[in-house]
C-alpha positions, 0 to 999 in steps of 0.5 A, a space after each residue: 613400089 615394092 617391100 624393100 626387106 620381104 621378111 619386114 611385116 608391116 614393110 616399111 621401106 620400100 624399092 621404086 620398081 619399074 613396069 618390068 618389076 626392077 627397080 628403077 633407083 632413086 631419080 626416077 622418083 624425082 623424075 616422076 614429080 618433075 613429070 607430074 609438075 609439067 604435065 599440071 601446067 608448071 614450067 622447067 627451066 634446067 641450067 638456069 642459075 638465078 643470080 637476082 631479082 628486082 622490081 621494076 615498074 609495070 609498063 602500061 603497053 604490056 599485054 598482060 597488065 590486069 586493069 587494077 594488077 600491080 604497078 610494079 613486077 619482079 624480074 628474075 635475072 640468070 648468069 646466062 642472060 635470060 629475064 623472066 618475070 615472076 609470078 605468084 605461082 612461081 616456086 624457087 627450090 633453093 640451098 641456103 647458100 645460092 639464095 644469100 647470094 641472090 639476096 646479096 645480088 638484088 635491090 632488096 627492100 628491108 619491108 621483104 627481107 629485114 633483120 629478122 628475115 636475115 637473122 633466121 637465113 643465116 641461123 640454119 646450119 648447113 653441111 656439105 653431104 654426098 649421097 651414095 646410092 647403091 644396088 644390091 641384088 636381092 640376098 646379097 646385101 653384106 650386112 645380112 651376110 656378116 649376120 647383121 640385123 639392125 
């Protein structure tokens, strides 16, 4: 990382830099958790759009079947076709809007999303935002040359 203004003492934003000392924008931050995450053991699956889950009892024939594991498993099914089964490592980062839609699609206990669980879904308040990342070589940011500091 480099100071983000050299003049700011303490700096407090920072620029992600490259090996080469350039900077290397914004993705390259998440790019690297994604990196870290892979290399830690996790699993990645791009372009897989989850559209429900139910639990479906445990075969016995399963290899994976603990000898006092659960009768029953989660099973993740995505628009493309794919089922996976869901462990207690697995981690959904998802907006508010694609999980009702899940939720609205699966066979949901009211023991794990009742009333209340509903109520608190629907009280965020989300907006549709864009994001904007723009470069400025270094000295050349327009507000500083408006003579704009804050």
């Amino acid at each position: 990382m480099d100071c983000y203004d050299e003049s700011e003492v303490p700096c407090s934003k920072f620029n992600i830099v490259g090996e080469d000392g350039k900077k290397a924008g914004f993705a390259t931050f998440v790019e690297e958790m994604m990196k870290i995450l892979v290399e830690g053991g996790a699993c990645f699956y791009p372009y897989h759009e989850l559209e429900s889950f139910a639990k479906v009892p445990f075969s016995d024939t399963e290899q994976e079947r603990a000898l006092d594991g659960p009768d029953e498993v989660t099973v993740l099914s995505f628009t493309n076709g794919v089922t996976a089964t869901a462990t207690f490592t697995t981690i959904f980062n998802m907006p508010q809007r694609p999980l009702l839609s899940v939720l609205r699609n699966s066979d949901v206990s009211t023991s794990v999303v009742n009333a209340q669980k509903l109520d608190a879904l629907h009280s965020v308040q989300t907006v549709m935002v864009s994001k904007l990342y723009l470069y400025y070589p270094k000295g050349q940011v327009f507000w500083r040359k408006l003579g704009l500091r804050t």
